[in-house]
C-alpha positions as CSV (number, residue, x, y, z in Angstrom):
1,X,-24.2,6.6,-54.6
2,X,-22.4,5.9,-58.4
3,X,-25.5,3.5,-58.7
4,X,-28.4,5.7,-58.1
5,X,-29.8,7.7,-61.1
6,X,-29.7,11.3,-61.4
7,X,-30.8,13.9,-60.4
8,X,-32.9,12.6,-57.4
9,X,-33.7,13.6,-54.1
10,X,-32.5,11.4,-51.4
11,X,-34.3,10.8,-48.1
12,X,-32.0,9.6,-45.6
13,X,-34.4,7.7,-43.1
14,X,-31.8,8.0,-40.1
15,X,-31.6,11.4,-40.7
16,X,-36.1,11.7,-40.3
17,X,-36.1,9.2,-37.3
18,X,-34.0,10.9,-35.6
19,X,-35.6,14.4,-35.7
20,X,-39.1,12.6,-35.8
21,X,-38.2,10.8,-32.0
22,X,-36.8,14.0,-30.8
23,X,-39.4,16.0,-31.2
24,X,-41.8,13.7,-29.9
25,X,-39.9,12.6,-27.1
26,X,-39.1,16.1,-26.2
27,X,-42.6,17.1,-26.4
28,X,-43.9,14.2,-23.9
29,X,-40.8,15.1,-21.5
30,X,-42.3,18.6,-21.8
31,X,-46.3,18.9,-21.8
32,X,-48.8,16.4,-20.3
33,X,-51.2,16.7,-23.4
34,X,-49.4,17.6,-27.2
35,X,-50.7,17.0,-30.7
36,X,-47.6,17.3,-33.2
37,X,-49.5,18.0,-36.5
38,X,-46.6,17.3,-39.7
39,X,-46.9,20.5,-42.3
40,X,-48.0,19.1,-45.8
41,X,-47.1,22.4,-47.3
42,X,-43.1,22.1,-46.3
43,X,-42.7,18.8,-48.0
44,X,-46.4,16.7,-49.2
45,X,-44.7,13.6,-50.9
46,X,-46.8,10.8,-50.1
47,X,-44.0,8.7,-48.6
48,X,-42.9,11.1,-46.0
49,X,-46.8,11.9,-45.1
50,X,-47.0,8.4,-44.4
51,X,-43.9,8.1,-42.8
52,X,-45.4,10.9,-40.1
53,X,-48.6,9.1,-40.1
54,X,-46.9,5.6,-38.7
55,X,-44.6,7.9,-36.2
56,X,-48.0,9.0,-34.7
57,X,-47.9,12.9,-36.2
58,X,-51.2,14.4,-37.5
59,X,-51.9,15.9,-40.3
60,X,-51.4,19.6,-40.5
61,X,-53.1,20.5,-43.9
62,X,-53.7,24.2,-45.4
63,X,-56.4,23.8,-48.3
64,X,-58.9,21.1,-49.0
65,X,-56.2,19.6,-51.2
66,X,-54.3,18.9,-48.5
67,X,-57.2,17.7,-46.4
68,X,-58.4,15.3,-48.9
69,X,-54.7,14.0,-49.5
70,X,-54.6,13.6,-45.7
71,X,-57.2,11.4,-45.7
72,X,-56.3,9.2,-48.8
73,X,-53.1,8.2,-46.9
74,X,-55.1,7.2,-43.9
75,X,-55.5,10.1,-41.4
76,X,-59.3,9.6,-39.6
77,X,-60.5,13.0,-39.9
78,X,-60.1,13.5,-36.5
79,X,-56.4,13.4,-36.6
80,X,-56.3,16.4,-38.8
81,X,-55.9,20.1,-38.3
82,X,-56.9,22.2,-41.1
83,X,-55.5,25.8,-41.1
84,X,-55.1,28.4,-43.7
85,X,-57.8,30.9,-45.4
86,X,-58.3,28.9,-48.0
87,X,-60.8,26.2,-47.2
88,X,-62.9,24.3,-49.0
89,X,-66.8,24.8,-47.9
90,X,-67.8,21.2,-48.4
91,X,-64.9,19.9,-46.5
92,X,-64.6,22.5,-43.8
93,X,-68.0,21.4,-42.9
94,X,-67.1,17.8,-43.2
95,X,-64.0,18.3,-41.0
96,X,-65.8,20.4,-38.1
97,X,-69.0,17.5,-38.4
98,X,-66.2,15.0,-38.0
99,X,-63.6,16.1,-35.5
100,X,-61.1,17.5,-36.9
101,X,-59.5,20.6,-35.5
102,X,-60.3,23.7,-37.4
103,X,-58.7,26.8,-36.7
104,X,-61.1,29.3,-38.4
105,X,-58.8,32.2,-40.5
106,X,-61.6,34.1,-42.6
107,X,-65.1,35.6,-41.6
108,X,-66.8,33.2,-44.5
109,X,-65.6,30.3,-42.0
110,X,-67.5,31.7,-39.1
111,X,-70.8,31.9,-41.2
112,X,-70.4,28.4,-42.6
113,X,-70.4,27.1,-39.0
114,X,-74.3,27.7,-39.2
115,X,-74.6,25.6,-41.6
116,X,-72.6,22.8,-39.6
117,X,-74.9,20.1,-38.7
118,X,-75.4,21.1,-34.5
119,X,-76.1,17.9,-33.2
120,X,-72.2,16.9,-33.9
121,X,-71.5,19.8,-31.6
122,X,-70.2,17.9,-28.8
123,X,-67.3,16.6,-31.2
124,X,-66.2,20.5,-32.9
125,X,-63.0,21.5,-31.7
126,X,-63.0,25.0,-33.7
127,X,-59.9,27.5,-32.8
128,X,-59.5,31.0,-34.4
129,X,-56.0,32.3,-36.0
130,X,-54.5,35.2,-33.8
131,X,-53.6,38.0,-35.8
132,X,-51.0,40.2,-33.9
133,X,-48.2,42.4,-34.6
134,X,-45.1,40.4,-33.9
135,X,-43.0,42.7,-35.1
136,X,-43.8,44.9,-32.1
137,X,-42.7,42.2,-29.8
138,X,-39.8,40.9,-32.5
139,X,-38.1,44.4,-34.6
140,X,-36.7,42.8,-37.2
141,X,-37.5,39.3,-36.7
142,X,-41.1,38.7,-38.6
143,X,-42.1,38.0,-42.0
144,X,-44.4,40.4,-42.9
145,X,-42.2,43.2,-40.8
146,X,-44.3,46.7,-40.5
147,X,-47.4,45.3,-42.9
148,X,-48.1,43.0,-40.8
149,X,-49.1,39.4,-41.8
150,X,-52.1,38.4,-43.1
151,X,-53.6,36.0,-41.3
152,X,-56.2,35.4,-39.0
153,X,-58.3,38.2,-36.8
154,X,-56.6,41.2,-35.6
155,X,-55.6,41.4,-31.9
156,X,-55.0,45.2,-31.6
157,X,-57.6,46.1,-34.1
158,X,-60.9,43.9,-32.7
159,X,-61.3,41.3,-35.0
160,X,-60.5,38.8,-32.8
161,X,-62.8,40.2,-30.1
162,X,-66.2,40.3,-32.4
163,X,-64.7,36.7,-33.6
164,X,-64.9,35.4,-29.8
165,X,-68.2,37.4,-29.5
166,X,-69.6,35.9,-32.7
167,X,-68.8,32.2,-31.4
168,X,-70.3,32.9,-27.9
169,X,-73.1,34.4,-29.1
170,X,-74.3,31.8,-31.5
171,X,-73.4,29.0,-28.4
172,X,-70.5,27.7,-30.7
173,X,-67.9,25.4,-29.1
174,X,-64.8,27.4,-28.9
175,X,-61.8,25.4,-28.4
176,X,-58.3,27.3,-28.9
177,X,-56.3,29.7,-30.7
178,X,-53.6,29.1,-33.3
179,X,-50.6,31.9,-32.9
180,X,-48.7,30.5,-35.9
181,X,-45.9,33.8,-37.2
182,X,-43.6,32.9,-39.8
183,X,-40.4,34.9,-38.9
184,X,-37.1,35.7,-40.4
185,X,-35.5,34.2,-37.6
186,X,-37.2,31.3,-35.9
187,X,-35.4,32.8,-32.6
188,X,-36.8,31.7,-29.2
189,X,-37.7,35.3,-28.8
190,X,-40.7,34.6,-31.2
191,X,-41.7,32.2,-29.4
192,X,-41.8,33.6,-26.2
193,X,-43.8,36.6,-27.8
194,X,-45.9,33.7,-29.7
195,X,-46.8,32.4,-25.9
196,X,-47.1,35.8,-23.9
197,X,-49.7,37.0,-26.8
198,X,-51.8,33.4,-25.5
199,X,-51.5,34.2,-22.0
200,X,-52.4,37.5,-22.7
201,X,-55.5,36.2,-24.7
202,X,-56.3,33.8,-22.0
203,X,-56.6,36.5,-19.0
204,X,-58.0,39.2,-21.4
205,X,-60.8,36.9,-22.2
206,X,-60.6,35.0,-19.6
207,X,-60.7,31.8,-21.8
208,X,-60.7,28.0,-20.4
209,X,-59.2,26.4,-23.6
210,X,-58.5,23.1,-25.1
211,X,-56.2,23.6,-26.8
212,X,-53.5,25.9,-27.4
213,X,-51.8,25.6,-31.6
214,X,-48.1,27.3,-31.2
215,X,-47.7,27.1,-34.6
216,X,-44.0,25.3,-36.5
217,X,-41.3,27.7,-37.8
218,X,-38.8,25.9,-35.5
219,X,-35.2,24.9,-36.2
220,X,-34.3,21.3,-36.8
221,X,-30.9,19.7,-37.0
222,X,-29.1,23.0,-36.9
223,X,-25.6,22.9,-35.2
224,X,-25.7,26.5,-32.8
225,X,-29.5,27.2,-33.5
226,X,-32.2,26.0,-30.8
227,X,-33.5,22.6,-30.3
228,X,-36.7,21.3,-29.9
229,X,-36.4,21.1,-26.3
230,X,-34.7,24.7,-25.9
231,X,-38.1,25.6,-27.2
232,X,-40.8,23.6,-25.5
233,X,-38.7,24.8,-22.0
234,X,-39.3,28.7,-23.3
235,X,-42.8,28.1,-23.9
236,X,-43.8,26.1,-20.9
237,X,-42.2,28.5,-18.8
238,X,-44.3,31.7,-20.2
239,X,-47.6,29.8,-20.4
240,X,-47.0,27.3,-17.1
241,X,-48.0,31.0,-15.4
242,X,-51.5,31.4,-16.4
243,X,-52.4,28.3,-18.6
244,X,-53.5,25.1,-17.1
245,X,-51.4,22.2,-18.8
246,X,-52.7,19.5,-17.1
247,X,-56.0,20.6,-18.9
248,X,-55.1,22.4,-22.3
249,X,-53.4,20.7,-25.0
250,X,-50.3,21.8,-26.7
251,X,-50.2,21.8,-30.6
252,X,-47.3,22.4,-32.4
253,X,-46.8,21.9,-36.2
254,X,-43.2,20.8,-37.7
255,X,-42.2,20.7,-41.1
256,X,-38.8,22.1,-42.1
257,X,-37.1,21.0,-38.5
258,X,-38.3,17.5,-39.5
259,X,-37.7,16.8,-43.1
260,X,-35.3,20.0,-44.0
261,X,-32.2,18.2,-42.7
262,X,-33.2,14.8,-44.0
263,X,-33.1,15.1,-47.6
264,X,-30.4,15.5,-50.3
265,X,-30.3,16.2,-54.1
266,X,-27.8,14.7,-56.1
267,X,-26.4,15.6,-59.0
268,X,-23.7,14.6,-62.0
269,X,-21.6,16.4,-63.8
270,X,-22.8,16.1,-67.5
271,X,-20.5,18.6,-69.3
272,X,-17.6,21.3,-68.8
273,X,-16.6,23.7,-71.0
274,X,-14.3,27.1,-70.9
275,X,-15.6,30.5,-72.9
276,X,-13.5,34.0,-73.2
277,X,-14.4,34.3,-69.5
278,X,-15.2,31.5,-67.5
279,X,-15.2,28.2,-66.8
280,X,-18.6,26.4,-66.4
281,X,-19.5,23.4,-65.0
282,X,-22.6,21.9,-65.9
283,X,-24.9,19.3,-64.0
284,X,-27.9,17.4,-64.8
285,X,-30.2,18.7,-61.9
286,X,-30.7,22.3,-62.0
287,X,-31.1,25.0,-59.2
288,X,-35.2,25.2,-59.6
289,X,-35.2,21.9,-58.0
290,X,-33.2,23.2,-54.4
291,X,-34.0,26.8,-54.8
292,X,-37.2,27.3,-56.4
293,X,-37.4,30.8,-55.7
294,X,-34.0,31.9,-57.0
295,X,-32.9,33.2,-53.3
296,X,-30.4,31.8,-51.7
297,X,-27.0,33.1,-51.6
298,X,-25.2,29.5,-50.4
299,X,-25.7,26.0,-50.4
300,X,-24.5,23.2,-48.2
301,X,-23.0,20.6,-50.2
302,X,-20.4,17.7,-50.9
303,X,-18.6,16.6,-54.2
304,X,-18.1,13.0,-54.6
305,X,-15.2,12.7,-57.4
306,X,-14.4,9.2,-58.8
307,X,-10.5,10.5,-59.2
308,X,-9.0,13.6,-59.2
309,X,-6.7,14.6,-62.5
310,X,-5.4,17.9,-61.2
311,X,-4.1,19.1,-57.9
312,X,-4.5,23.0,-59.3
313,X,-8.0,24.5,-58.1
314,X,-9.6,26.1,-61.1
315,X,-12.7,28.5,-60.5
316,X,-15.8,27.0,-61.8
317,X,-19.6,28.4,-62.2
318,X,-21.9,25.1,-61.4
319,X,-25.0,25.4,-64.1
320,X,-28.4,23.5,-63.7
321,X,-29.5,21.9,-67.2
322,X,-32.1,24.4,-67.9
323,X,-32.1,26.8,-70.7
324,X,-32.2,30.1,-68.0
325,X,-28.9,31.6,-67.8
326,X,-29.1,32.5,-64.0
327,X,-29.6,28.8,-63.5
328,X,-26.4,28.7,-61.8
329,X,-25.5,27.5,-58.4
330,X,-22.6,28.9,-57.2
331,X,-18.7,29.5,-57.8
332,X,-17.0,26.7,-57.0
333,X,-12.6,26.6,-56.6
334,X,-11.9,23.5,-56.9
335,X,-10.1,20.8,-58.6
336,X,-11.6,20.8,-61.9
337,X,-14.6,18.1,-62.0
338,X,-15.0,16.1,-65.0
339,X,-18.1,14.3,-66.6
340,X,-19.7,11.9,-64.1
341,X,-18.8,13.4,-60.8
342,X,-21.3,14.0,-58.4
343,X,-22.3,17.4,-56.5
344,X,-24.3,16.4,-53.7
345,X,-26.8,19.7,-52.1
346,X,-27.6,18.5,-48.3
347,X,-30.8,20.1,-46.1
348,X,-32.8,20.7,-49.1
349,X,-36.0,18.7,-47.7
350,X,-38.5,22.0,-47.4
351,X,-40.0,23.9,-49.7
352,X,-38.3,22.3,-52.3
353,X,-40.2,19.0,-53.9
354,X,-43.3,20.8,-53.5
355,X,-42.0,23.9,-55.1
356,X,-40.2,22.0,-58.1
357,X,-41.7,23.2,-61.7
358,X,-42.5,20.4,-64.5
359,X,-40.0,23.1,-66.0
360,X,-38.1,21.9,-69.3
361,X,-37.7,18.4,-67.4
362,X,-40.3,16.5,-65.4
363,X,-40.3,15.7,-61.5
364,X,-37.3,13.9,-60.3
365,X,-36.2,10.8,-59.0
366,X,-36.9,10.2,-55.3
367,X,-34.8,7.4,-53.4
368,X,-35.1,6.8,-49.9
369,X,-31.6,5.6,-48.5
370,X,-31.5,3.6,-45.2
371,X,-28.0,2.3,-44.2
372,X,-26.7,2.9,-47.5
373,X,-28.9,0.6,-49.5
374,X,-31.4,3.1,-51.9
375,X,-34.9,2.0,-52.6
376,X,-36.5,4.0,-56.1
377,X,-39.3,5.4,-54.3
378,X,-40.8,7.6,-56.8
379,X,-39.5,7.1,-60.8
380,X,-39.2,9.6,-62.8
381,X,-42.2,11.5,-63.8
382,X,-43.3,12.4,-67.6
383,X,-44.5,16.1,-68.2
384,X,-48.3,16.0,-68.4
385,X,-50.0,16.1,-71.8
């Protein structure tokens, strides 16, 4: 680790095979048809997308961004999903011309199916986003709590009933429905919810579908939180009552269970110093890089130090190198560290390369470790002119 420049994220490939092989073995142990689509929006760097591609994951993608960087790495359109309410016109047509599944989120993507060319109608595979109150089903659990979230066509309201009507009426292909609910929790009780709403869809509308998107939000690589396959048994169970398997495809979309566990960001010591108050610690990586919204309350982490000087523990405030006084990490009692020891922040693979600002420094270092050799993977970048 002394070798490798800091700061830089570290993916540790064991670490991604092993959730990668889980999931998919757990999901082909579980369902007779499944699509695992990788989220680009939990973690888009280019080697990790690939990475998914090779290990047989789609593309999950949620703007025309991500669609077009899904197909520049090698996805066939038809191995993409493309979510979200913020598509593209040009490529949302492309990608319901060409295969891809679309789940439709906004009204302006149910008129642009008119303009879809019809004679590629026997290759759409169009789902509509499930709006439903999940907090009902879940007090406490969801996001978006008593607001409601925002996406997709209302259940209870009849959105999602003049959406169905719409696509019936114009003698669309109507393939599934994508339930996605980001939650607080990522309890098995929202997913049972998440599959009781699709049976209740099913019967209500009495729907033959091909496909059925559950949405990610899982855990991954937790010790005491719910594994992939305490899931997939929850959901097959609620759905195995009403839903034919054997004909209807199961879609799920993984990001932070895959790659959240599998990276690190390592940092060095670059400076100590004691004031009236305090003693402060100071590294070279800074907390926007892990923690790019300023929220958490704890980190998971290791110290790697070359020797230690003192057996007395001495509190110290870790700082990030930024010029923000609340870039601080967390109080640390500890033997004091000294200039080149290393603070090493584990499970910080989601949300947090994507999120990183070209803030005072540039993008970091990214090293992909395999059996303790490190391959430079991405150098680091220059802020843009």
């Amino acid at each position: 680790m002394k070798k490798i420049k800091t700061p830089s994220f570290i993916i540790r490939k064991e670490k991604l095979e092993n959730q990668t092989n889980d999931l998919m073995k757990t999901l082909s142990e579980t369902f007779p048809f499944y699509i695992a689509g990788y989220s680009f929006k939990t973690n888009n760097f280019s080697w990790i997308i690939s990475y998914m591609r090779e290990k047989g994951l789609w593309a999950e993608t949620v703007s025309s961004d991500e669609y077009t960087l899904a197909k520049s790495l090698g996805f066939p359109i038809n191995r993409i999903i493309f979510n979200g309410p913020a598509k593209g016109k040009a490529e949302f047509i492309e990608a319901v011309e060409n295969g891809a599944i679309v789940n439709i989120d906004s009204k302006r993507e149910l008129k642009w199916l008119k303009e879809c060319n019809s004679s590629t109608q026997n290759i759409w595979k169009i789902g509509l986003r499930v709006n439903f109150d999940i907090e009902e089903q879940c007090p406490g659990e969801s996001q978006g709590g008593t607001e409601d979230g925002r996406f997709g066509f209302s259940l209870e309201n009849g959105e999602l009933t003049d959406a169905i009507n719409f696509m019936i009426a114009n003698k669309f292909p109507f393939s599934g429905i994508h339930l996605h609910c980001s939650s607080k929790t990522r309890s098995l009780n929202i997913y049972k919810a998440i599959s009781a709403i699709a049976v209740k869809i099913v019967k209500t509308f009495n729907l033959n579908l091909n496909f059925l998107d559950i949405g990610g939000g899982f855990f991954g690589g937790v010790p005491g939180k719910p594994s992939f396959h305490d899931y997939f048994v929850e959901i097959k169970k609620i759905l195995a009552s009403t839903i034919n398997l054997e004909k209807t495809t199961i879609i799920v979309e993984p990001g932070i269970s895959l790659i959240g566990c599998a990276v690190d960001y390592v940092t060095q010591v670059i400076d100590v110093k004691e004031t009236k108050h305090n003693h402060f610690t100071l590294l070279d990586g800074s907390r926007t890089h892990i923690d790019p919204l300023m929220r958490k309350s704890s980190y998971t982490y290791h110290i790697e130090q070359s020797e230690t000087s003192s057996k007395k523990f001495v509190n110290q405030i870790l700082c990030g190198f930024t010029c923000m006084e609340n870039d601080r990490f967390f109080h640390l009692n500890y033997a004091p560290l000294k200039e080149g020891d290393l603070v090493v922040f584990e499970n910080v693979g989601a949300y947090t390369m994507g999120l990183s600002p070209q803030f005072i420094e540039a993008y970091p270092r990214v090293y992909v470790e395999e059996q303790g050799h490190f391959e430079l993977v991405r150098k680091k970048q220059k802020l843009p002119l």
